[in-house]
Structures are given as structure tokens and as C-alpha cells.
VOROKE-545198 format. One record per atom (N, C-alpha, C): residue in one letter; x, y, z; residue number from 1; atom name; chain. Coordinates in Angstrom, 2 decimals. Atoms other than C-alpha are relative to their C-alpha. Layout:
N
- zado/c1/c2/c3/vonu/marlum/doke
- A/X/Y/Z/NUM/CA/A
...
This chain:
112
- zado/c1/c2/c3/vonu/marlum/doke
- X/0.27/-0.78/-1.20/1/N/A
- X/223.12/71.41/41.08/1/CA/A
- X/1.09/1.05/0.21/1/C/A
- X/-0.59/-1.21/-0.06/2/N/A
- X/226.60/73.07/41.06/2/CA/A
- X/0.02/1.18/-0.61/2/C/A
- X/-0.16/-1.09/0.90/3/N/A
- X/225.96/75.13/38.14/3/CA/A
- X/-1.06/0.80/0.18/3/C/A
- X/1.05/-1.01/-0.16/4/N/A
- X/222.65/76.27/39.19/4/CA/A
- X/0.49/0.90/1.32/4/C/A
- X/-0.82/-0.85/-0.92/5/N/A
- X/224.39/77.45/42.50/5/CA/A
- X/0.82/1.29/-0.66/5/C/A
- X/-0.74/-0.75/0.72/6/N/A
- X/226.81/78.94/40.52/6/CA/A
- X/-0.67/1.48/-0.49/6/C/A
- X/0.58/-1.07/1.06/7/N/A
- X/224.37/80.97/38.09/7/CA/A
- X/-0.87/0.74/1.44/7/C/A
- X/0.83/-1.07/-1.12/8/N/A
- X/222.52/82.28/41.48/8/CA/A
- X/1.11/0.71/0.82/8/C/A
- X/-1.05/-0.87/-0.73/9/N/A
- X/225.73/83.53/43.16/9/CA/A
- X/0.46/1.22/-1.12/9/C/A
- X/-0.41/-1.18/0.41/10/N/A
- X/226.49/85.42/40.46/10/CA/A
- X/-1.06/0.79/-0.61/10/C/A
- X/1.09/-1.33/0.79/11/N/A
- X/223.11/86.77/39.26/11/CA/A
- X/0.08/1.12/1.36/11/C/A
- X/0.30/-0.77/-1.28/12/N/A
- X/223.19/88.08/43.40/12/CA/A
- X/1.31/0.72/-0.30/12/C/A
- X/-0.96/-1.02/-0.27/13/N/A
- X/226.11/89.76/42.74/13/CA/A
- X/0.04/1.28/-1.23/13/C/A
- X/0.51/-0.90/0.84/14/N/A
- X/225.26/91.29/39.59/14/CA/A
- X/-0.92/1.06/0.46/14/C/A
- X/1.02/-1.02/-0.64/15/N/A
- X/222.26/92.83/41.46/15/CA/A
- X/0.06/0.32/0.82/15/C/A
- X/-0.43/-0.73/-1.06/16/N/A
- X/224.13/93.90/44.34/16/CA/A
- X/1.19/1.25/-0.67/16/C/A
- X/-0.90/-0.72/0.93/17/N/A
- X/226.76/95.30/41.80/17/CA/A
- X/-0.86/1.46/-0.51/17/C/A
- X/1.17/-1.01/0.32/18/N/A
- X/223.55/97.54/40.58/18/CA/A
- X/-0.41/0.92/0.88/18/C/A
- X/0.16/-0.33/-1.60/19/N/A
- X/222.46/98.30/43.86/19/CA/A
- X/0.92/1.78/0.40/19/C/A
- X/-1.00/-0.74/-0.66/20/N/A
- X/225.56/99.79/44.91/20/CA/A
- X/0.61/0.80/-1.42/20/C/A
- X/-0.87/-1.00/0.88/21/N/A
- X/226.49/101.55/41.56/21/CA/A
- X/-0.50/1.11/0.22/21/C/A
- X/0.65/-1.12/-0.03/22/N/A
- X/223.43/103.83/41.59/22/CA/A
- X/0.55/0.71/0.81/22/C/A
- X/-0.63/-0.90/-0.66/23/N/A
- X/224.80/107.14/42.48/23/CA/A
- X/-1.42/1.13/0.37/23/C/A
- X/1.55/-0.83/-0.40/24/N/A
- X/221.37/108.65/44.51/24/CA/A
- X/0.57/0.90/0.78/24/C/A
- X/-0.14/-0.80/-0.52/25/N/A
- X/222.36/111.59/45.84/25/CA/A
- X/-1.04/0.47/1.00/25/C/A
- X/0.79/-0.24/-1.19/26/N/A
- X/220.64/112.38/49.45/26/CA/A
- X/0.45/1.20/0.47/26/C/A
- X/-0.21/-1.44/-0.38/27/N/A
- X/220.01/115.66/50.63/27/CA/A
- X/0.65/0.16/1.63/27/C/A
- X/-1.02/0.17/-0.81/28/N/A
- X/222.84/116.17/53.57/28/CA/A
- X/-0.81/1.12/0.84/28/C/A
- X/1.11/-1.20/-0.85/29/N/A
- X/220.36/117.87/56.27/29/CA/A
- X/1.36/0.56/0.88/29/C/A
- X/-0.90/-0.80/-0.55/30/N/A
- X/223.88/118.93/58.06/30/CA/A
- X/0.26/1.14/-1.09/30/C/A
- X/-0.93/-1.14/1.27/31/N/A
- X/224.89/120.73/54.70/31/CA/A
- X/-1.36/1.07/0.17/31/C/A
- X/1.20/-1.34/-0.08/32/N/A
- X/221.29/122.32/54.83/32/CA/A
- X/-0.36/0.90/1.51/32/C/A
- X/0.10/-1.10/-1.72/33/N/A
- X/221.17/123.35/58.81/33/CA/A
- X/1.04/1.06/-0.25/33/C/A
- X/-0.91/-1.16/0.14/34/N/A
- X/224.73/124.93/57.93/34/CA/A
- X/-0.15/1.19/-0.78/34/C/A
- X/-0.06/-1.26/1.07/35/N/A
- X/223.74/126.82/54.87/35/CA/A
- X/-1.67/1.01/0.68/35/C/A
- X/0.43/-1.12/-0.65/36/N/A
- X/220.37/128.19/56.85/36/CA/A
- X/0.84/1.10/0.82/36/C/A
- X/-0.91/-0.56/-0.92/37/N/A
- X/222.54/129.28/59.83/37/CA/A
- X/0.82/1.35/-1.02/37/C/A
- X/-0.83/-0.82/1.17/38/N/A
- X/224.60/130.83/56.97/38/CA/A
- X/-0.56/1.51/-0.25/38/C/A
- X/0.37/-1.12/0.68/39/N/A
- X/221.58/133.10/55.91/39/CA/A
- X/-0.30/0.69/1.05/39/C/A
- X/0.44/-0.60/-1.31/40/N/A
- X/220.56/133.76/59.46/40/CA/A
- X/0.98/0.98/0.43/40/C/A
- X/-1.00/-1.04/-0.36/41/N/A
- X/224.15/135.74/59.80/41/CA/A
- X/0.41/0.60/-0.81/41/C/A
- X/-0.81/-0.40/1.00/42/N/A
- X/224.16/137.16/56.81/42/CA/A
- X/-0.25/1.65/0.52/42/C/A
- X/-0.13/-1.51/-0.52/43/N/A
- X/224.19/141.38/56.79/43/CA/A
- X/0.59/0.49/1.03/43/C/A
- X/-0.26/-0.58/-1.71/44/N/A
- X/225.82/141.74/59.59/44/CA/A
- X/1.04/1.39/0.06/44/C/A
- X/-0.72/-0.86/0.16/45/N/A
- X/227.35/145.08/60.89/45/CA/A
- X/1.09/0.52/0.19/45/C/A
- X/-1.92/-0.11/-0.22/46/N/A
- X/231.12/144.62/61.21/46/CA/A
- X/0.44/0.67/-0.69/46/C/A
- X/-1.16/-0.40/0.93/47/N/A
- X/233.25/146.39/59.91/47/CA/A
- X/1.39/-0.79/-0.33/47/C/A
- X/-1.13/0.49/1.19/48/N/A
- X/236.79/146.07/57.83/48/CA/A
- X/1.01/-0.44/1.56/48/C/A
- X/-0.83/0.75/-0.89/49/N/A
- X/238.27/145.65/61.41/49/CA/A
- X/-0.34/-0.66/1.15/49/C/A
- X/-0.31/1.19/-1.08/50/N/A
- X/236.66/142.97/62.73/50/CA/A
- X/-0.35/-1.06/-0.98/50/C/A
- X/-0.09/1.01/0.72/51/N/A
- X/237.29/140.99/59.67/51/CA/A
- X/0.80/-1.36/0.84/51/C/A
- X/-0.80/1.38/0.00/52/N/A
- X/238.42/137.27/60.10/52/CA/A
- X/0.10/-0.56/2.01/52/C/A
- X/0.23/0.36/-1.60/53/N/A
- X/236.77/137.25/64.00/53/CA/A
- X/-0.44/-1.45/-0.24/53/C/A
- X/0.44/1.41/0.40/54/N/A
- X/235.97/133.48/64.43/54/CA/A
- X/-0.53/-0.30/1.48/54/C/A
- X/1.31/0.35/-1.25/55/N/A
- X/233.77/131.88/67.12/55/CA/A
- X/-0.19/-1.70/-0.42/55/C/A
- X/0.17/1.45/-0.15/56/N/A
- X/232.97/127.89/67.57/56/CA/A
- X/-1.98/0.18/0.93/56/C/A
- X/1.06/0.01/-0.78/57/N/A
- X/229.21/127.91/68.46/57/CA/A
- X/-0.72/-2.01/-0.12/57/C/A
- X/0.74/0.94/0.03/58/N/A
- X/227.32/125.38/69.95/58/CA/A
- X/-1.26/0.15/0.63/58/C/A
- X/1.41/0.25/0.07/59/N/A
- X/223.86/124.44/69.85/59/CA/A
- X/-1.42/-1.08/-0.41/59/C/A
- X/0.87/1.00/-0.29/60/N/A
- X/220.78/121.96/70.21/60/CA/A
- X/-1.36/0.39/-0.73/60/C/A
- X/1.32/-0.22/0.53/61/N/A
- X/217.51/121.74/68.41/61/CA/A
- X/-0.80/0.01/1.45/61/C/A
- X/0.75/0.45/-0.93/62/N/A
- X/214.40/121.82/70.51/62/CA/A
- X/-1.16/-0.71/-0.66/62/C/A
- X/1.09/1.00/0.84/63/N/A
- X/211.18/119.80/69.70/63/CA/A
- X/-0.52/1.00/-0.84/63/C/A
- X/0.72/-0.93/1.23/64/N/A
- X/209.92/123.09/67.72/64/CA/A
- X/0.62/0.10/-1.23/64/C/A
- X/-1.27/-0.46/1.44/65/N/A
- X/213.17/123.06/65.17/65/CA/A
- X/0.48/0.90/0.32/65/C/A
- X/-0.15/-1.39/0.24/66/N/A
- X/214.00/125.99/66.80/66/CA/A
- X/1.95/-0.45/0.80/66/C/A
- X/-1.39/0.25/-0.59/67/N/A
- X/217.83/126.42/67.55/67/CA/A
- X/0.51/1.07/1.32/67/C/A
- X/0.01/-0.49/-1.58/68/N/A
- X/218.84/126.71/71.31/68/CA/A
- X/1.79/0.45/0.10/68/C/A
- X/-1.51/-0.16/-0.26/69/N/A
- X/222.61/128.42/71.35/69/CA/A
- X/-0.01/-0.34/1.51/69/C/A
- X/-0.57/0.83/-1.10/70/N/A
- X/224.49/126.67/74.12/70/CA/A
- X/0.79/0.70/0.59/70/C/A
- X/-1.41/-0.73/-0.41/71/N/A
- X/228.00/128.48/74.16/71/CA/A
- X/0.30/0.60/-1.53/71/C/A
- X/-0.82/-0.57/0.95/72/N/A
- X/229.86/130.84/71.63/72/CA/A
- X/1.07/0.26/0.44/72/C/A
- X/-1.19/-0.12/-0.22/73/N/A
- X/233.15/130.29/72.21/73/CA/A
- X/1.04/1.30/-0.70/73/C/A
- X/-0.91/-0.89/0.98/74/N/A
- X/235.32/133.68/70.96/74/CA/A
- X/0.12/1.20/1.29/74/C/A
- X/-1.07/-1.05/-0.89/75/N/A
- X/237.59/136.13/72.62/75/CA/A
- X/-1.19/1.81/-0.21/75/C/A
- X/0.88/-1.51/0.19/76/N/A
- X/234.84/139.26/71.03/76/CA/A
- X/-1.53/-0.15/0.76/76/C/A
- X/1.59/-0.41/-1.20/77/N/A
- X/231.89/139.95/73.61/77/CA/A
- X/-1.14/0.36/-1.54/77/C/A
- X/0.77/-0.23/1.28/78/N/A
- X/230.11/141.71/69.96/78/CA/A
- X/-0.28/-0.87/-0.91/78/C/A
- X/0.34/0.76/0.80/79/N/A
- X/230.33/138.74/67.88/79/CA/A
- X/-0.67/-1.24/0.73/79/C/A
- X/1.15/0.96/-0.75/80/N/A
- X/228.51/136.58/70.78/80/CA/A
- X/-0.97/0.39/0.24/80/C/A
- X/1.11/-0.22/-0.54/81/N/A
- X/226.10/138.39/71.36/81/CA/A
- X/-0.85/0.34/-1.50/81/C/A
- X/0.15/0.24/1.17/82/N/A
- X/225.62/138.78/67.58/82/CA/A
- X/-0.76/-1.13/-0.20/82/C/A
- X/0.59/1.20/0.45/83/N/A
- X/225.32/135.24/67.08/83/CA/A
- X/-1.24/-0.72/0.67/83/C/A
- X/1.10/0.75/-0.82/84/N/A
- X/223.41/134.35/70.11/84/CA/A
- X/-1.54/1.08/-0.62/84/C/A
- X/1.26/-0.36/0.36/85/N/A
- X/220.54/137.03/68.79/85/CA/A
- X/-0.66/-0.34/-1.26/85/C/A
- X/0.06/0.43/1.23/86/N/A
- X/220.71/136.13/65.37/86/CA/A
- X/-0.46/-1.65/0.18/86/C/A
- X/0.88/1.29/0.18/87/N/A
- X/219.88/132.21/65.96/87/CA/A
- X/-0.30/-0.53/1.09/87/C/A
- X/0.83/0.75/-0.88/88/N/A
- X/218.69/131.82/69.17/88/CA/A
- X/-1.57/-0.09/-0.09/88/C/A
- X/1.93/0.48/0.52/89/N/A
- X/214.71/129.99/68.89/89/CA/A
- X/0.02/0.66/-1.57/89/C/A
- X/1.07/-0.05/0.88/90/N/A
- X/214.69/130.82/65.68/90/CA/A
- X/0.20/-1.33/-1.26/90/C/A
- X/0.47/1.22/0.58/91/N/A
- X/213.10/127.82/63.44/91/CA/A
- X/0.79/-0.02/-1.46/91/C/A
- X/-1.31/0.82/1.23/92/N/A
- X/215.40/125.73/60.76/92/CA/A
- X/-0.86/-1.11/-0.27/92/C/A
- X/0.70/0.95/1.27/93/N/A
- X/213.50/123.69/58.19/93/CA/A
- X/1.20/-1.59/0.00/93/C/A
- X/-0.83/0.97/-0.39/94/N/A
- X/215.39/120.04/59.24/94/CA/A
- X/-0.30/-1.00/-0.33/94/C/A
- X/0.49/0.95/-0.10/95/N/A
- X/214.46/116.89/58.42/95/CA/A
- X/1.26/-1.26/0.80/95/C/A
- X/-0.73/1.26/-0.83/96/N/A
- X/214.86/113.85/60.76/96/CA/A
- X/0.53/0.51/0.77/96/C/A
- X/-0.70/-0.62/-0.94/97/N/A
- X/216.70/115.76/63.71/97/CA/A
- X/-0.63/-0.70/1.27/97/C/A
- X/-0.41/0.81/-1.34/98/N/A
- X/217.14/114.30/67.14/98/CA/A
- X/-0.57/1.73/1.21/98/C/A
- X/0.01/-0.36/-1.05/99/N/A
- X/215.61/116.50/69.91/99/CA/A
- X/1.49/0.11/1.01/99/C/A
- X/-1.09/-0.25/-1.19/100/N/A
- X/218.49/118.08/72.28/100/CA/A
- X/1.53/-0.98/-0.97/100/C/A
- X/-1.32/0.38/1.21/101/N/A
- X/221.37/116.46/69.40/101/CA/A
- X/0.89/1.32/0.01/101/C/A
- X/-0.80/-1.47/0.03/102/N/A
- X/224.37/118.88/70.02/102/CA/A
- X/0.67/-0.20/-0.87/102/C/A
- X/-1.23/-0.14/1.67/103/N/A
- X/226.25/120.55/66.95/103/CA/A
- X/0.90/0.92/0.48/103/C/A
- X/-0.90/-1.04/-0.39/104/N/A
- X/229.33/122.56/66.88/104/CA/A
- X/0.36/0.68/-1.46/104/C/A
- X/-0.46/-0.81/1.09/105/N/A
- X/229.97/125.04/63.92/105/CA/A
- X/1.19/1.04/0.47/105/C/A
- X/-0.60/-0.79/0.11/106/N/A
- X/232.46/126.99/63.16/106/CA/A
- X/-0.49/1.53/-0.81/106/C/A
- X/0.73/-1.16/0.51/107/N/A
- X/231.61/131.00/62.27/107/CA/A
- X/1.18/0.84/0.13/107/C/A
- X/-1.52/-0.95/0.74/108/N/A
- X/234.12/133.36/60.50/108/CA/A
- X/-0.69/1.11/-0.46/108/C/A
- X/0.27/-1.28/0.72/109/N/A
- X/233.23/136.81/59.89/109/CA/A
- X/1.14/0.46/-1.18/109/C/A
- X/-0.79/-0.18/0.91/110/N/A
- X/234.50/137.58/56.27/110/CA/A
- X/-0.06/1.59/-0.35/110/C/A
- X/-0.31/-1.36/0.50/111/N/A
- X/235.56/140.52/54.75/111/CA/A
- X/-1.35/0.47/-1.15/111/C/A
- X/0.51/-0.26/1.13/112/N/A
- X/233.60/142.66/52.34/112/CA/A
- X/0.08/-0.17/-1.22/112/C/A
């Protein structure tokens, strides 16, 4: 009886050992809201001196997917009102998202 114990504790750990090796890579729906957002500000018409403006926005899904800006935190009046036209209501491809779930990004206008 002890050895059959035995041989079942370690076949369960063998196949928890398995389990947990597989390396399944899951698609990171934060990494994909950020990289839309990303394309939603892309072109934009700054120039060379208002490189390296930065802003903290926050914002909430609504039940449509569509993204509700909250606040844009930044010292430039032009780069809030930027951001707020650029992704306010408009719809982000999400899976699994939480109704009214608040996010906070960070947004860096880069150089050319």
C-alpha cells in the first residue's frame, strides 16, 4: 500500500511538473489596449518643440468598448485637448474588459 501511494504522489507531480512547464503564451489585452491607443495618437502635429511633452491620462471603457477619457493630467492645454479628441468614444477591440475599469497610461510625445 505504501508503494502504491508512493508511485501516485509522484506520477501527480510529474503531471503537475508538465502542467506548469508549458510555456502558453496569452495574449496581454493591456499590451493590446496600449498598442491601439498607440495608433490612435499616431501623426500628430507637434512640432520639434514640443518634443518630450508627457501627460498621465486616465480613462474607462464603456459597455460599447468605446474609451471614455476621464482626466489628462499635463501642464500643455494642446496636448489635452489632443488626446482627449483623439480617443475619446472611440472603439478598442478588447477582450474580457470590465465595464467602467479605470486605466492610467502614460503618453510621451517623441521626437521625429
Amino acid at each position: 500500500m505504501r508503494k502504491l501511494s508512493l508511485v501516485f504522489v509522484a506520477a501527480m507531480l510529474l503531471v503537475t511538473g508538465n502542467i506548469f512547464a508549458n510555456n502558453v503564451e496569452k495574449d496581454n489585452p493591456l499590451k493590446d489596449l496600449s498598442s491601439q491607443i498607440g495608433e490612435l495618437l499616431e501623426n500628430t502635429s507637434f512640432t520639434n518643440d514640443d518634443v518630450n511633452l508627457t501627460a498621465q491620462v486616465r480613462f474607462t471603457l464603456n459597455n460599447q468598448g468605446e474609451i471614455v477619457v476621464l482626466s489628462v493630467d499635463t501642464d500643455n492645454e494642446r496636448l489635452e485637448s489632443f488626446v482627449k479628441y483623439r480617443l475619446n468614444y472611440k472603439k478598442v477591440n478588447i477582450a474580457n474588459f470590465k465595464e467602467g475599469e479605470k486605466f492610467t497610461i502614460p503618453i510621451r510625445v517623441a521626437g521625429a
